[in-house]
C-alpha positions as CSV (number, residue, x, y, z in Angstrom):
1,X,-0.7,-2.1,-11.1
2,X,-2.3,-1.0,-14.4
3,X,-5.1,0.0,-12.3
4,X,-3.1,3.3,-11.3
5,X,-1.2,3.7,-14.4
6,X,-3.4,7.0,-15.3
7,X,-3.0,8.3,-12.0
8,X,0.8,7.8,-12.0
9,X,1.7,9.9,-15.1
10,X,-0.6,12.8,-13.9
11,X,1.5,13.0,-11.2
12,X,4.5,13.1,-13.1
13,X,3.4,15.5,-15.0
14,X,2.6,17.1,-12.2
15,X,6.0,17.0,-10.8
16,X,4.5,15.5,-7.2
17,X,6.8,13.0,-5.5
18,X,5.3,9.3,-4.6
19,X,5.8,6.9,-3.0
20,X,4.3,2.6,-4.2
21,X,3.2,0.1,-2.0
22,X,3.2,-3.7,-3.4
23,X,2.0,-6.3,-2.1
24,X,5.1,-9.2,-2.0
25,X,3.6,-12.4,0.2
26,X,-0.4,-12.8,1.6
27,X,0.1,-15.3,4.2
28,X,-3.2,-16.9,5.3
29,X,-6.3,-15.3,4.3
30,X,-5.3,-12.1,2.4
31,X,-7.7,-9.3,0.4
32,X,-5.2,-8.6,-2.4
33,X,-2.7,-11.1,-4.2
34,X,1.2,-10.7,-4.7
35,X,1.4,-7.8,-7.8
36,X,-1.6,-5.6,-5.9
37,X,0.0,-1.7,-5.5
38,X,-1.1,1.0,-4.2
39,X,0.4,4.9,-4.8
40,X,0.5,7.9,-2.4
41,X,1.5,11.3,-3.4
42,X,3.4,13.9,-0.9
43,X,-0.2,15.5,-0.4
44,X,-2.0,12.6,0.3
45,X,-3.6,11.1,-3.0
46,X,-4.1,7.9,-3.3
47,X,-4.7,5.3,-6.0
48,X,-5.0,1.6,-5.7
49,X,-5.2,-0.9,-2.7
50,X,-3.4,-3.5,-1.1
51,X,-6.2,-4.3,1.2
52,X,-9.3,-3.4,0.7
53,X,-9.5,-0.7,3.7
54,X,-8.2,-3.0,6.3
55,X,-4.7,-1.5,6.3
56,X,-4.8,1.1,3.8
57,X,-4.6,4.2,6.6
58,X,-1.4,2.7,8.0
59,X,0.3,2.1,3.9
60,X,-0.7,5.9,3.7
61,X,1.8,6.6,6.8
62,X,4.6,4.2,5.8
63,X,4.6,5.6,2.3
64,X,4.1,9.1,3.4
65,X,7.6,8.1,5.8
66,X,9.1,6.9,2.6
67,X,8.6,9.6,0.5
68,X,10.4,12.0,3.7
69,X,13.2,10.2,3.7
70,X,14.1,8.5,0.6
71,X,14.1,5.0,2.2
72,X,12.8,1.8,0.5
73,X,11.2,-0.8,3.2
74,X,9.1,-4.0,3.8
75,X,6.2,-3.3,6.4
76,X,4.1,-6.3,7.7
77,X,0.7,-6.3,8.7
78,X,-1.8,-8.8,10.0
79,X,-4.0,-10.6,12.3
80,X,-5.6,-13.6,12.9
81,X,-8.9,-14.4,11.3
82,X,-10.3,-14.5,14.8
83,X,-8.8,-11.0,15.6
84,X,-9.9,-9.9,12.3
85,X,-13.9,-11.2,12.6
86,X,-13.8,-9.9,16.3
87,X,-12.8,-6.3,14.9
88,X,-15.1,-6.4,11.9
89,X,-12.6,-6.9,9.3
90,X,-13.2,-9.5,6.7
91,X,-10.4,-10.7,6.2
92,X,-7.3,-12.0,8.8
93,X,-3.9,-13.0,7.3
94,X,-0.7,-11.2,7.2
95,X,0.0,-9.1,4.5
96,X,3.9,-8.6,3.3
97,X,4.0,-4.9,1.6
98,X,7.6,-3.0,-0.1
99,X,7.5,0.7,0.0
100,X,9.8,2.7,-2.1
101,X,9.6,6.4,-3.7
102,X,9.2,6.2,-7.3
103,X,12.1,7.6,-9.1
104,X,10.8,9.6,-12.0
């Protein structure tokens, strides 16, 4: 989280609306522990990770959902490591991520 601490209060003082993603459970094999966030302004910016690129493209479209319509919501996402190696990711696991806009 400290990791887009800078990046947050530009955007404040920026007045752009965003949305965080934290990672809440890794089951299995998992790229980023519990605590790991990731931020996405209305635009598009991001800072952070909660994967490591396996997911990230999809958190950008959940947050970018979240930040539309004020919701707060747990998204899943995984696959098996067998999936994951057969794909090219480096990782399987299931990843457990809440979304909610950040209330300035």
């Amino acid at each position: 989280m400290k990791e887009i601490l800078a990046d947050l209060d530009r955007w404040k003082r920026q007045g752009k609306r965003v949305a965080l993603a934290r990672v809440v459970d890794v089951e299995g094999s998992g790229p980023r522990l519990p605590g790991a966030a990731m931020a996405v302004t209305e635009d598009g910016e991001v800072a952070g990770s909660v994967s490591g690129g396996c997911v990230e493209g999809a958190v950008v479209t959940e947050a970018l959902q979240v930040i539309a319509d004020g919701s707060r919501k747990m998204v899943t996402f995984g696959y098996s490591d067998d999936e994951a190696f057969a794909v090219g990711l480096t990782c399987g696991g299931t990843i457990h991520l809440f979304l909610e806009p950040l209330d300035w």
